[in-house]
C-alpha positions as CSV (number, residue, x, y, z in Angstrom):
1,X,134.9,86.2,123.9
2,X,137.0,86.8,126.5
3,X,141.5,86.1,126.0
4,X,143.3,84.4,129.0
5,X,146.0,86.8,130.2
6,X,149.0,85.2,131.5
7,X,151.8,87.1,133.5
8,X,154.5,88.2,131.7
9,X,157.9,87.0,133.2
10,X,160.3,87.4,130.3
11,X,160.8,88.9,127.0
12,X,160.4,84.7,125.9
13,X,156.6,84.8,127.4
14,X,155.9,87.5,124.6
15,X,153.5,86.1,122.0
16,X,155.4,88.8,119.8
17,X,158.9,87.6,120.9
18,X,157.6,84.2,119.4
19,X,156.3,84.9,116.4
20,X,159.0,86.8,115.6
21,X,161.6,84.1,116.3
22,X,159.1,82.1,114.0
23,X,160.0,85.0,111.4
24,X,163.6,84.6,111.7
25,X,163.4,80.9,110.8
26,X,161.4,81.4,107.7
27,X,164.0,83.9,106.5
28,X,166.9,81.6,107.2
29,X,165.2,78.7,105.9
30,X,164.9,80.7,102.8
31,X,167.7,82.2,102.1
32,X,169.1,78.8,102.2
33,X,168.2,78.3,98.4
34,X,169.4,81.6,97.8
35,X,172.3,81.8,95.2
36,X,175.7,82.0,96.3
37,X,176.7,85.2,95.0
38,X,173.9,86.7,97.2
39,X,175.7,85.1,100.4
40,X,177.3,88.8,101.1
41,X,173.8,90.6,100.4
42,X,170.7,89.6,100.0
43,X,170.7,86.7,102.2
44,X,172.7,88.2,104.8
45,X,170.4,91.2,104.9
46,X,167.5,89.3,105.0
47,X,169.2,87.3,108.0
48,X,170.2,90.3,109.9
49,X,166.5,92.3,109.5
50,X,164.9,89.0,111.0
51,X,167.7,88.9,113.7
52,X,167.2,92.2,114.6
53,X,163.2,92.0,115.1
54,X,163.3,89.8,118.0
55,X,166.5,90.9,119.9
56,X,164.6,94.3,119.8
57,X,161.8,93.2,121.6
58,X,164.1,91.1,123.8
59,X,166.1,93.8,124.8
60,X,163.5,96.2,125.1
61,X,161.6,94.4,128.0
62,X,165.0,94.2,129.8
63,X,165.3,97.8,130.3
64,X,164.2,99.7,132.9
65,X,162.4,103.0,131.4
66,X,159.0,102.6,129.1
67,X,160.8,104.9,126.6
68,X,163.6,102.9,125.7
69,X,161.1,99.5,125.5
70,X,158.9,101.7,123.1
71,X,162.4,102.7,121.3
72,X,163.2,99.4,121.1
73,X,160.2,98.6,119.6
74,X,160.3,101.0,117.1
75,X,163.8,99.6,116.1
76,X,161.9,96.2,116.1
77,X,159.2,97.5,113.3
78,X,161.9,98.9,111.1
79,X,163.5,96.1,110.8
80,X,160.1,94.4,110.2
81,X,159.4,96.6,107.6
82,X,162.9,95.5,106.0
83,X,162.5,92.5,106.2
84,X,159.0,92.8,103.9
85,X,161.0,94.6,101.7
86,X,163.8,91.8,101.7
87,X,161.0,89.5,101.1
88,X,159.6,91.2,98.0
89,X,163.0,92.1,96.5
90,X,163.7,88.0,96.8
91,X,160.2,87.4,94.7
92,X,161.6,89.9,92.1
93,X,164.8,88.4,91.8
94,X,162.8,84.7,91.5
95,X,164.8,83.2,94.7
96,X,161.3,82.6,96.2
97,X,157.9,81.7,94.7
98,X,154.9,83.7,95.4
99,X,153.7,80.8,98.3
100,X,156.7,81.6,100.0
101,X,156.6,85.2,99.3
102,X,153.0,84.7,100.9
103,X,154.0,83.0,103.7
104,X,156.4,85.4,104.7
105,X,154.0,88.4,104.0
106,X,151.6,86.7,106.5
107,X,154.1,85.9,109.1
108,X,155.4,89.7,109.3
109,X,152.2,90.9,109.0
110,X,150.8,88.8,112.1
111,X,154.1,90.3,113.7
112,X,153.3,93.9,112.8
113,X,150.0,93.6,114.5
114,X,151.2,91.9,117.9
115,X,154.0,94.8,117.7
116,X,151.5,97.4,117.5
117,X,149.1,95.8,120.1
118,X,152.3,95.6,122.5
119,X,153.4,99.3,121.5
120,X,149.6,100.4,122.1
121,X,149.3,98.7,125.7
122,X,152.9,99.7,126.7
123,X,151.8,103.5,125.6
124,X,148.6,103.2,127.8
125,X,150.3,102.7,131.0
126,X,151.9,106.4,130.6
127,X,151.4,108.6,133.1
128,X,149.2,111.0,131.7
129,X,148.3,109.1,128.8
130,X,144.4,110.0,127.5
131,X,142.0,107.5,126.2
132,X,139.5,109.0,123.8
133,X,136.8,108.6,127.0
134,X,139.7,111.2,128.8
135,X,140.5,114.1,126.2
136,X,140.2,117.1,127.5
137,X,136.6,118.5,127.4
138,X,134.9,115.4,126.4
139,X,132.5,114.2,128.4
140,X,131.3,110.8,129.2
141,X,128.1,109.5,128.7
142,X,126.5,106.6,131.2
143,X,124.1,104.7,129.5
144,X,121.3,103.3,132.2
């Protein structure tokens, strides 16, 4: 099976970008139902973490070294992995049910793995960088 490529012209052309704006909408949408007293906590955090996944990436592919788009990424996953956390503290506290705890789950987790398929590709255009057919003293063996 082979995956059509595209060319990347903007952060918005990002399957990852998208999802993750897909992310953020769950976890407004949620916190919507949230109680009020949580306005200043919870639900802001919650808000924030998703915010923060997305403008990450975003600003990330607008700079101009590799290392600050793989710092930005890394920023991007934290927040991710906040965001999980937000999402299980919410179950606990019974402002979401566990379909919605689920379908948050799956969203971030489909986000984690486009994250770390970006950060992977990005790391592979280092100058320098070794595959496992390039480590030092390994050889390569043709097949016929």
């Amino acid at each position: 099976m082979t995956v059509a490529r595209t060319r990347i012209l903007s952060y918005r052309d990002l399957v990852v970008w998208q999802r993750a704006m897909d992310l953020t909408d769950v976890a407004y949408e949620v916190t919507r139902s949230f109680p009020k007293d949580e306005r200043f906590a919870l639900t802001s955090q919650m808000q924030r973490s998703a915010v923060s996944i997305p403008s990450n990436i975003a600003e990330g592919h607008g700079r101009e070294h590799l290392g600050e788009y793989l710092h930005h990424l890394s920023i991007a996953n934290g927040s991710l992995m906040e965001l999980e956390t937000q999402f299980v503290i919410a179950s606990r506290r019974q402002y979401i049910d566990q379909a919605t705890l689920g379908q948050g789950l799956n969203l971030s987790g489909d986000v984690g793995r486009l994250l770390a398929g970006l950060v992977r590709a990005l790391k592979a255009r280092r100058p320098g960088h070794q595959t496992p057919d390039t480590y030092p003293g390994k050889r390569r063996v043709v097949l016929p």
